[in-house]
PADODO-116259 format. One record per residue (C-alpha): y, x, z. Coordinates in steps of 0.02 Angstrom, whole numbers, plus 50000, padded with zeros to 5 digits. Layout:
N
{rolo {Y; X; Z}}
...
END
This chain:
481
{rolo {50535; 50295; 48909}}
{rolo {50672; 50235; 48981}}
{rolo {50851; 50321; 48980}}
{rolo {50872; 50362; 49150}}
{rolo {50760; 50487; 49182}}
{rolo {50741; 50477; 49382}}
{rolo {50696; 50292; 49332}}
{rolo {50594; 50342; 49183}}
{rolo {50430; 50247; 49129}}
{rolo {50285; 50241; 49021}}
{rolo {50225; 50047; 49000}}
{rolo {50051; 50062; 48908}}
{rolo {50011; 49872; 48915}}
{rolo {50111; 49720; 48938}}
{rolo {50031; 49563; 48886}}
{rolo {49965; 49391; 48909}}
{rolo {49795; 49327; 48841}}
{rolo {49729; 49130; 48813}}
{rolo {49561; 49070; 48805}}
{rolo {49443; 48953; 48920}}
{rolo {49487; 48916; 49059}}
{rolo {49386; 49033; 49207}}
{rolo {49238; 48968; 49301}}
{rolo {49251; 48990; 49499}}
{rolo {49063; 49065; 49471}}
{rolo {49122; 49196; 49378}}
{rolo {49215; 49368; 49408}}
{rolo {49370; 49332; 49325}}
{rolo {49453; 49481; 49276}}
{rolo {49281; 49523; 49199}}
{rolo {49269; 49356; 49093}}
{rolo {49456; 49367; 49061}}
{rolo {49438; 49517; 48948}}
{rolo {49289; 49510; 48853}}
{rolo {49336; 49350; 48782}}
{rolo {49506; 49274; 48687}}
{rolo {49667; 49348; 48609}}
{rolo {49775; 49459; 48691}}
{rolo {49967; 49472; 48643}}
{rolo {50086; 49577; 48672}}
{rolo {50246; 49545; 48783}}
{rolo {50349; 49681; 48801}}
{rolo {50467; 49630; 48701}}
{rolo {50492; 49457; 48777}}
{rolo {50474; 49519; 48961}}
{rolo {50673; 49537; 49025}}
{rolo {50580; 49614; 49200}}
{rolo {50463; 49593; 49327}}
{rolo {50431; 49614; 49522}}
{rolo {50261; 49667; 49572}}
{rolo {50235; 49649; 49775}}
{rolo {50090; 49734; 49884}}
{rolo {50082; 49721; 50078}}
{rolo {49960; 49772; 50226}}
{rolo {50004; 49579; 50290}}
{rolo {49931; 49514; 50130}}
{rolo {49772; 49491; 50073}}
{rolo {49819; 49485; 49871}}
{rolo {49946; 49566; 49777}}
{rolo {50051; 49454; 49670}}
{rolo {50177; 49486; 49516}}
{rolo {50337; 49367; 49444}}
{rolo {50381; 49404; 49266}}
{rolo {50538; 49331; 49194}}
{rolo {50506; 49294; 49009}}
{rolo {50627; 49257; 48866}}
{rolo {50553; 49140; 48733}}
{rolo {50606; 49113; 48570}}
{rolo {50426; 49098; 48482}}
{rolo {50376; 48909; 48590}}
{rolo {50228; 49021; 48687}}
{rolo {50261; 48889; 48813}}
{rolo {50203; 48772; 48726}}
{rolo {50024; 48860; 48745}}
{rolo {50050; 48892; 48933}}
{rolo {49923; 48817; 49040}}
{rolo {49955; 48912; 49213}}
{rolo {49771; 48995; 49196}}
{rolo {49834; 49135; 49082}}
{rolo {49774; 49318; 49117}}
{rolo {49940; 49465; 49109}}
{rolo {49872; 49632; 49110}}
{rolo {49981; 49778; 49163}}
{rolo {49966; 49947; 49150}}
{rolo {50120; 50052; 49200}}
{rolo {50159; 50238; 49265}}
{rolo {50346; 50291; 49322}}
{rolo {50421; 50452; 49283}}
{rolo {50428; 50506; 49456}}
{rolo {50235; 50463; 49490}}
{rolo {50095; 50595; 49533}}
{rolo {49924; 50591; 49473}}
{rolo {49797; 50494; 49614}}
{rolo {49662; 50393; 49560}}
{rolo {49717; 50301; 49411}}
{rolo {49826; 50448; 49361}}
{rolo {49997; 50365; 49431}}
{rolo {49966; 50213; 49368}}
{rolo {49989; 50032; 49407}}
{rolo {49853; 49920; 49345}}
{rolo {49875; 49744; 49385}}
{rolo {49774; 49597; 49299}}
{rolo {49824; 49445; 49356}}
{rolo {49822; 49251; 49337}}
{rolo {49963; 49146; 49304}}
{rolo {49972; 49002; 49454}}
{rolo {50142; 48948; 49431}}
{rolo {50271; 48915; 49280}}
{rolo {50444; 48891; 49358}}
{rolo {50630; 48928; 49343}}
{rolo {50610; 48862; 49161}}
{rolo {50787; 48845; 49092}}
{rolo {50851; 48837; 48906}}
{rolo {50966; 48984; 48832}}
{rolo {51026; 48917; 48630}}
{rolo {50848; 48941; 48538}}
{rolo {50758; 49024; 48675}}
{rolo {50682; 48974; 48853}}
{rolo {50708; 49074; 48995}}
{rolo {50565; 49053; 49132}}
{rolo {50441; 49140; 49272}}
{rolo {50261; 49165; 49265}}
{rolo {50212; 49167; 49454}}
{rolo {50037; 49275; 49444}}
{rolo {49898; 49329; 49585}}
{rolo {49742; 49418; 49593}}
{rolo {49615; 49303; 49507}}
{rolo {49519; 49303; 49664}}
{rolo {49639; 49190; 49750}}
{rolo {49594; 49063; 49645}}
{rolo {49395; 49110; 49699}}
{rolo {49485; 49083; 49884}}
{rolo {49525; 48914; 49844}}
{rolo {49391; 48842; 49748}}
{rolo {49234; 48944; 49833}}
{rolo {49155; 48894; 50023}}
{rolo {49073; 48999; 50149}}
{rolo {48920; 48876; 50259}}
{rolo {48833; 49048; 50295}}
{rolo {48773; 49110; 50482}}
{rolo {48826; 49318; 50497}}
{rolo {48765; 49447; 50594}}
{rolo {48597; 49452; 50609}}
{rolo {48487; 49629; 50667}}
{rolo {48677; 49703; 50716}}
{rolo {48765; 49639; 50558}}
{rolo {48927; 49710; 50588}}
{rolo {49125; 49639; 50520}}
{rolo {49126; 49757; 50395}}
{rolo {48947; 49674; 50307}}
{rolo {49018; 49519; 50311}}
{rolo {49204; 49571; 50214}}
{rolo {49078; 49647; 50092}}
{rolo {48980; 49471; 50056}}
{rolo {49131; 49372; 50051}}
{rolo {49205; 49510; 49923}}
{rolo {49058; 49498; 49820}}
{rolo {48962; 49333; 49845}}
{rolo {49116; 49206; 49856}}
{rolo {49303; 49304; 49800}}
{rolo {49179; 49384; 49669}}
{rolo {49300; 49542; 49666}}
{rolo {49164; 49666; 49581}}
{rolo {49207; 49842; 49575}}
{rolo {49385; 49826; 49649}}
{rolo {49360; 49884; 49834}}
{rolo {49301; 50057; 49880}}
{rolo {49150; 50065; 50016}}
{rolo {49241; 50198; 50100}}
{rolo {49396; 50073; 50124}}
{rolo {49297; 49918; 50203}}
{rolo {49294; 50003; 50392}}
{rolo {49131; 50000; 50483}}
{rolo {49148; 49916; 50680}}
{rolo {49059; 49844; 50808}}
{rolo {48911; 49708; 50780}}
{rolo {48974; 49522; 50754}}
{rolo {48891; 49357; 50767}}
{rolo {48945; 49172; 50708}}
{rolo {48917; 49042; 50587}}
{rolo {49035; 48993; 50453}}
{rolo {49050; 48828; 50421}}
{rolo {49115; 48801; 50268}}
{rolo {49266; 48915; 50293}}
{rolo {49350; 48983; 50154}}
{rolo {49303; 49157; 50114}}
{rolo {49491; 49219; 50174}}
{rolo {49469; 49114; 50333}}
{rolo {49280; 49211; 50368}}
{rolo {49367; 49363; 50356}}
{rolo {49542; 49339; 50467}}
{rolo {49408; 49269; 50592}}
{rolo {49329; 49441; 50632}}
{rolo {49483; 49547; 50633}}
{rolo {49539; 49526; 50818}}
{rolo {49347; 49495; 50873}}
{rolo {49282; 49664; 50848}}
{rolo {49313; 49894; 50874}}
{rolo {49293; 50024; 50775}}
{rolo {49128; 50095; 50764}}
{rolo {49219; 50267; 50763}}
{rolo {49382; 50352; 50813}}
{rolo {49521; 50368; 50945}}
{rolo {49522; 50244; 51109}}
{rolo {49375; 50258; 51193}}
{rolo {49257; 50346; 51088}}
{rolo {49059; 50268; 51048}}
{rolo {49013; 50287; 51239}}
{rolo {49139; 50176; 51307}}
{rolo {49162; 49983; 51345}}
{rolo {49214; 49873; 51189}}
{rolo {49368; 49827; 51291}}
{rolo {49426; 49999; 51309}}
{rolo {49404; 50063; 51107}}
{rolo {49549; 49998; 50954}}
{rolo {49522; 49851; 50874}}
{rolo {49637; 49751; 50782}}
{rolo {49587; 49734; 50584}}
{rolo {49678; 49691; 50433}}
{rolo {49623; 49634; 50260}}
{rolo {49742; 49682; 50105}}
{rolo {49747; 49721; 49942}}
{rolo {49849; 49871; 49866}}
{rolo {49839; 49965; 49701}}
{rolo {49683; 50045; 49730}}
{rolo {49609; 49865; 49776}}
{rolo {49543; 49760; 49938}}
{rolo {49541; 49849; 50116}}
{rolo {49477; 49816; 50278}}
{rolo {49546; 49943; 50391}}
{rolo {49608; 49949; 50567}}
{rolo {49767; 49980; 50605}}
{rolo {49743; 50139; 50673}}
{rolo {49635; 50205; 50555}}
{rolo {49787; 50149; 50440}}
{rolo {49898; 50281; 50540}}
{rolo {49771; 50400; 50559}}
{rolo {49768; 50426; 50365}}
{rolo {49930; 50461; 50365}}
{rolo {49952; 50579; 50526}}
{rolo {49794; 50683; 50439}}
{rolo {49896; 50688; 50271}}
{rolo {49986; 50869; 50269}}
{rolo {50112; 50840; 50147}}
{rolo {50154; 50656; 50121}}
{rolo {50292; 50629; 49998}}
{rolo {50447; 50636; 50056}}
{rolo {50633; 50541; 50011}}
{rolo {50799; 50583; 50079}}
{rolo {50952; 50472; 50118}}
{rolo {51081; 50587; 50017}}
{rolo {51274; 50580; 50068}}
{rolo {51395; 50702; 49983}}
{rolo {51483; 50735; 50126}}
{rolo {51330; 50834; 50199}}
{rolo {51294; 50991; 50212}}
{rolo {51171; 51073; 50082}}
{rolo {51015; 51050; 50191}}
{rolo {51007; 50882; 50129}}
{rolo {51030; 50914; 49940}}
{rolo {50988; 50794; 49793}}
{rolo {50816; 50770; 49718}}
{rolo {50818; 50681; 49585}}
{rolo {50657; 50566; 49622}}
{rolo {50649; 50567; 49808}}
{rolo {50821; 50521; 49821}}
{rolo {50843; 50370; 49947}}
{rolo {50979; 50243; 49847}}
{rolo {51003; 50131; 49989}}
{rolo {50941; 50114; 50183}}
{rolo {50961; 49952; 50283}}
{rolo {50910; 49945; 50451}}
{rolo {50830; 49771; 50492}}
{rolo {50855; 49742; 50683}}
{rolo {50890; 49903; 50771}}
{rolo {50850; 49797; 50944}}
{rolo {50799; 49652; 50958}}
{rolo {50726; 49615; 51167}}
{rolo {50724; 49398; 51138}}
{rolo {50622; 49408; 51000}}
{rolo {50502; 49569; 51050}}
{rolo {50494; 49457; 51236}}
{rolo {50464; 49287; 51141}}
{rolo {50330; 49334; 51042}}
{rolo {50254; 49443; 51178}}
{rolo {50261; 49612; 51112}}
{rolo {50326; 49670; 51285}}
{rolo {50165; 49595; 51395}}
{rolo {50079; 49451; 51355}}
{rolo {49902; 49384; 51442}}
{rolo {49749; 49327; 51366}}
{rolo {49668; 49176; 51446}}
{rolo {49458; 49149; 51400}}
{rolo {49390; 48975; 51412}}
{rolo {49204; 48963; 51469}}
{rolo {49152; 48776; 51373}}
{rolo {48988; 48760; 51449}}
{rolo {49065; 48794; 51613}}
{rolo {49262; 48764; 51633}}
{rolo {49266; 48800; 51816}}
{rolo {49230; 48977; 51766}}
{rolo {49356; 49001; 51637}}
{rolo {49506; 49129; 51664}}
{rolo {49629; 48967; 51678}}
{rolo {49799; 48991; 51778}}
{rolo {49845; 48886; 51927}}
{rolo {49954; 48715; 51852}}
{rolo {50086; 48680; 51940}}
{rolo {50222; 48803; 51884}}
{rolo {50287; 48906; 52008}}
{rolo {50265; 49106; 52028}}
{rolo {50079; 49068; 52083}}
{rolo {49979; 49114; 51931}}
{rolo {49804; 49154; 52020}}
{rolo {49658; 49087; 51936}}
{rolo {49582; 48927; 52015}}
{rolo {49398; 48962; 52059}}
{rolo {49389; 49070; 51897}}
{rolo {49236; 49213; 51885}}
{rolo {49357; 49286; 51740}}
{rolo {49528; 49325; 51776}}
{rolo {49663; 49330; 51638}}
{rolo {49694; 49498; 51568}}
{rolo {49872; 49545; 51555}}
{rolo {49937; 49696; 51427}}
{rolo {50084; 49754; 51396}}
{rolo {50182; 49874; 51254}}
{rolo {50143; 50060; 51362}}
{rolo {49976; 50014; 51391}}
{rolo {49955; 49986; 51225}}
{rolo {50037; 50117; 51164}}
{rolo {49948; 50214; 51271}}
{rolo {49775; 50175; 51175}}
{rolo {49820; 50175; 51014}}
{rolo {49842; 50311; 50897}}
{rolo {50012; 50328; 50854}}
{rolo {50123; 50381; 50678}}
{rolo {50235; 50490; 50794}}
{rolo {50220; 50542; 50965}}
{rolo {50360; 50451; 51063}}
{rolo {50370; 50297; 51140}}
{rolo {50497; 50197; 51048}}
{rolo {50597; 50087; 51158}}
{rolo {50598; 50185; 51309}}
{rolo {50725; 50074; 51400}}
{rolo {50629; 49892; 51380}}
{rolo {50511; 49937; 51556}}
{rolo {50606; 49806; 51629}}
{rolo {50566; 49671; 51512}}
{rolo {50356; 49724; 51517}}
{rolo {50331; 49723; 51713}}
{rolo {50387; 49616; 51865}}
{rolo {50513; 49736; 51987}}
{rolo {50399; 49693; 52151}}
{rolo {50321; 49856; 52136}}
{rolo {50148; 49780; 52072}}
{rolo {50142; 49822; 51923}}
{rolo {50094; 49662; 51868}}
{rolo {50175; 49627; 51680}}
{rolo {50278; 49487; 51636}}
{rolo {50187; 49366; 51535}}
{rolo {50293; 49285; 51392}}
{rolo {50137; 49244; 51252}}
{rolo {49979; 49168; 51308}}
{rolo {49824; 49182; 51199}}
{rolo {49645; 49062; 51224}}
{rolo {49511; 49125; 51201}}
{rolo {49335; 49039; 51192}}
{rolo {49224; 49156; 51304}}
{rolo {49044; 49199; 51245}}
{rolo {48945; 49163; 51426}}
{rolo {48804; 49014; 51447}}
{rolo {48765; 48912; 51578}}
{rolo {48628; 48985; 51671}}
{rolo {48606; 49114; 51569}}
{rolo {48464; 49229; 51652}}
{rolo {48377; 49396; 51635}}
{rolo {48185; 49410; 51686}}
{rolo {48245; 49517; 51850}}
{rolo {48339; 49349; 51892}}
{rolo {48507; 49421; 51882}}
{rolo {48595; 49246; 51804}}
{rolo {48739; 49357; 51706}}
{rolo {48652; 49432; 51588}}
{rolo {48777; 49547; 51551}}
{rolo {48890; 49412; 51527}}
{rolo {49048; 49447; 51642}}
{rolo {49058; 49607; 51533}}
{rolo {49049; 49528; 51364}}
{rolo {49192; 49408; 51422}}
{rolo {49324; 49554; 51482}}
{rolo {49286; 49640; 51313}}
{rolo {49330; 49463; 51211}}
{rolo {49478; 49466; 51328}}
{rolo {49512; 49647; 51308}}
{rolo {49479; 49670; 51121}}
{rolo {49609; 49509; 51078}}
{rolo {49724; 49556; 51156}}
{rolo {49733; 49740; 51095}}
{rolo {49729; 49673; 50926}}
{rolo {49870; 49536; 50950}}
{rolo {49970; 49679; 51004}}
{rolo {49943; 49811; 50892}}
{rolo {50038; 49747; 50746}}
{rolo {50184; 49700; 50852}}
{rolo {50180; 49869; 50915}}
{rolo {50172; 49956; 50740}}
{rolo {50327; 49855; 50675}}
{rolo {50433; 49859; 50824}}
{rolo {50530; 50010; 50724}}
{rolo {50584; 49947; 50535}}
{rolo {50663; 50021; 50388}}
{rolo {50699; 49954; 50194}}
{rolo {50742; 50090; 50090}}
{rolo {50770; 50068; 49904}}
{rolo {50697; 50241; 49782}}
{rolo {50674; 50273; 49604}}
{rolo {50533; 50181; 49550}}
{rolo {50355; 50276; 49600}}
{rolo {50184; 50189; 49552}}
{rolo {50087; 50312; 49641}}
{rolo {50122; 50240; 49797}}
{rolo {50028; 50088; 49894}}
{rolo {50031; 49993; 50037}}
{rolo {49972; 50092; 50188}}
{rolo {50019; 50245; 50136}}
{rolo {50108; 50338; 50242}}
{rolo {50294; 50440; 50193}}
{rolo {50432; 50549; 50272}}
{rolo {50602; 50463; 50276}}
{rolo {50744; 50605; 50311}}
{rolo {50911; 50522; 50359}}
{rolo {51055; 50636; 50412}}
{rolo {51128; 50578; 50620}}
{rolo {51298; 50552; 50608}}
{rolo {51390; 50701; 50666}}
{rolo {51577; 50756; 50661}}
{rolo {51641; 50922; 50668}}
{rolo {51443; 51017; 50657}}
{rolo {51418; 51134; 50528}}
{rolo {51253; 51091; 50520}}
{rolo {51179; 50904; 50463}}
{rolo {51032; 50842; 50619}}
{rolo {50896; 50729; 50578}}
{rolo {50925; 50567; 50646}}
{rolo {50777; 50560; 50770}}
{rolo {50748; 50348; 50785}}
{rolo {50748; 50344; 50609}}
{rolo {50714; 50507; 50524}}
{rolo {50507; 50551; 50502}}
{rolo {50325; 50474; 50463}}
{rolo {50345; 50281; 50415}}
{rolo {50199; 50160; 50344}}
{rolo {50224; 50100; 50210}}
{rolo {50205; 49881; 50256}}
{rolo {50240; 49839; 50068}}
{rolo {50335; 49873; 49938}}
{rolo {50405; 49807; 49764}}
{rolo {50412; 49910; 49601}}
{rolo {50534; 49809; 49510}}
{rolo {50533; 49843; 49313}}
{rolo {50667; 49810; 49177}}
{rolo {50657; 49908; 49003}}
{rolo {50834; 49997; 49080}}
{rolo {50702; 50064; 49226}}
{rolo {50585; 50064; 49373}}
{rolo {50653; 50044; 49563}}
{rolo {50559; 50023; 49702}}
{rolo {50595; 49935; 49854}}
{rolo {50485; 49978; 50028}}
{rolo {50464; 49914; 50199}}
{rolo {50429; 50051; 50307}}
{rolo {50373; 50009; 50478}}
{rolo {50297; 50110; 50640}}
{rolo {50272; 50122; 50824}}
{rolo {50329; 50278; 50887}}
{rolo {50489; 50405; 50862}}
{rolo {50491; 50576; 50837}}
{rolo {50493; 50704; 50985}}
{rolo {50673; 50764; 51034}}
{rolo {50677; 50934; 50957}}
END
């Protein structure tokens, strides 16, 4: 254990094992550890940083290493660590509070020499990066209905062979998708049907509605509990459904006793990352931006703008026209961590002041529409359905290009005594006293006190203690009491 007790730990396993070098055909982590010596490391580990994140598809751990036995002189960069570590402050979940992390070494760097010892970092990954890399996808998907959800499942097991280390219940069922890979890694098949397809279930337009009008917007990511396919607001609806999510508070000893000391959900330190920020939200189109299809077979009929320049952006013999969104309207459709809209004073920046309505366009995204030429049905109507297929590709992109813009657009990086139990995704209560003078009585600050999910975080271990670091991010603020 370590001696302070809010940053207390139990470290079962720190260690390193050699042997043959893996086969891309096999499951790693499985070969890894029926095989070769393992060796303990504790003793020559002076710390290490172990990062998860919703934005990332594989978590990743640095260790810093202090060698006075030559090990490096064994070092290959295809090492396995394994670590197995619980914090003080942890709760039981499903590995008891534990972090369990096997991982491959990718990367030997920052090697420097200290008298009769090297100093130097073992850069590590899930082994199924290295599957990523190595493995190809020529594979056609979707047949009878196959929806996104079979084909993260066949690239999980058939190519980044990760066996037992995703949960059915956390690869998210949606709507039917069709394609051919063509010899795309297996990371590449998967980003390529997260802003194609909805939810099968939930909030934004229910099973009965068009595909344009329901959530989409998908992300792939692995946290403690392993690899996840989830939409984004399934993500928050996890955590708005969670009664009693843990809960840290930013403690000042000026306040009054309402916000009193706890030991392990004390918050050390609180940055605030961009409070406002209207060129970059406008730049990258978080405001409004448009979605544009292009019809290959037919280009006439694509939802192209009028060249030129000018204010005239009406299509040019187009059957599709572009398909504007902006922040509200999103907001609007989505299901939300709180119930506020959170910049209520950027309307100006989303629509034009002529009274239309129209938004202001600042990020254009192509997309290549599904239609054929001369496409018919046996009654003779020559759609076939297609003018509705190519507003929901329109709709559904841009809904999920938006989505994650709208679910950052609030930040927070708080630093806590280190907790394993928690993940990326997971949603927590940040209390942070308003500033005040002169009131008995310590508010909330409402923009940044509440719900936050968790984007990623960093459990950073040294045998003095555990901290961890998190990136809180969400779309909404709490309601004005």
């Amino acid at each position: 254990m370590a001696g302070n007790q809010a940053k207390g730990y139990e470290i079962k396993e720190l260690s390193i094992q050699f042997g043959e070098s893996s086969n891309p055909d096999e499951e790693v982590t499985k070969k890894a550890f029926s095989s070769g010596e393992k060796y303990d490391i504790k003793q020559m580990c002076l710390g290490f940083q172990y990062f998860e994140s919703i934005d990332s598809p594989f978590r990743r751990v640095d260790l810093h290493i202090s060698d006075a036995v030559d090990m490096n002189k064994s070092l290959r960069g295809d090492e396995v660590i394994r670590i197995k570590l619980r914090s003080e402050s942890a709760k039981p979940d499903g590995n008891d509070g534990f972090l369990e992390f096997a991982a491959k070494v990718f990367k030997i760097g920052n090697v420097s020499k200290r008298e009769r010892a090297q100093v130097y970092t073992l850069h590590c990954v899930s082994p199924e990066m290295y599957n990523n890399e190595v493995n190809r996808v020529f594979k056609s998907f979707g047949g009878k209905g196959g929806s996104a959800a079979d084909v993260v499942k066949t690239c999980l097991d058939d190519y980044l062979l990760a066996g037992k280390k995703y949960q059915p219940d956390n690869i998210e069922d949606t709507s039917p998708i069709q394609f051919i890979s063509p010899s795309w890694r297996p990371l590449d098949v998967i980003a390529y049907t997260t802003d194609k397809i909805t939810r099968s279930s939930g909030s934004g337009g229910g099973k009965g509605g068009k595909a344009s009008d329901k959530q989409s917007g998908f992300l792939f990511y692995e946290n403690k509990f392993g690899y996840n396919y989830k939409s984004i607001d399934r993500i928050v609806e996890e955590g708005t459904n969670t009664k009693k999510p843990p809960e840290y508070t930013y403690y000042q000893s000026a306040t009054s006793d309402e916000f009193t000391q706890n030991n392990y959900y004390t918050i050390e330190s609180v940055q605030f990352p961009d409070k406002i920020d209207h060129i970059t939200q406008i730049r990258s189109g978080a405001y409004a931006s448009m979605a544009s299809g292009v019809l290959l077979p037919e280009v006439t009929k694509s939802a192209l703008t009028a060249s030129g320049g000018g204010d005239d952006t009406s299509p040019q013999g187009t059957a599709i026209t572009p398909r504007g969104l902006t922040m509200t309207q999103v907001f609007e459709k989505a299901t939300t961590v709180e119930s506020e809209f959170p910049i209520p004073n950027s309307t100006p920046y989303m629509f034009k002041s002529d009274g239309t309505d129209e938004p202001r366009t600042s990020r254009q995204k192509f997309r290549i529409l599904p239609s054929f030429k001369n496409q018919q049905q046996p009654t003779g109507d020559p759609s076939n359905g297609a003018p509705e297929a190519d507003l929901d590709t329109l709709g559904v992109s841009e809904y999920a290009m938006a989505r994650f813009r709208l679910l950052t657009v609030i930040k927070l990086s708080i630093q806590i005594p280190g907790n394993t139990s928690l993940y990326a995704g997971q949603t927590i209560k940040v209390k942070i006293p308003a500033a005040s003078v002169g009131e008995k009585k310590v508010k909330e600050d409402r923009i940044y006190s509440g719900r936050y999910v968790i984007l990623g975080l960093t459990h950073e271990y040294s045998p003095e203690g555990v901290v961890t670091k998190l990136s809180l991010c969400r779309d909404s603020v709490r309601k004005d009491k």
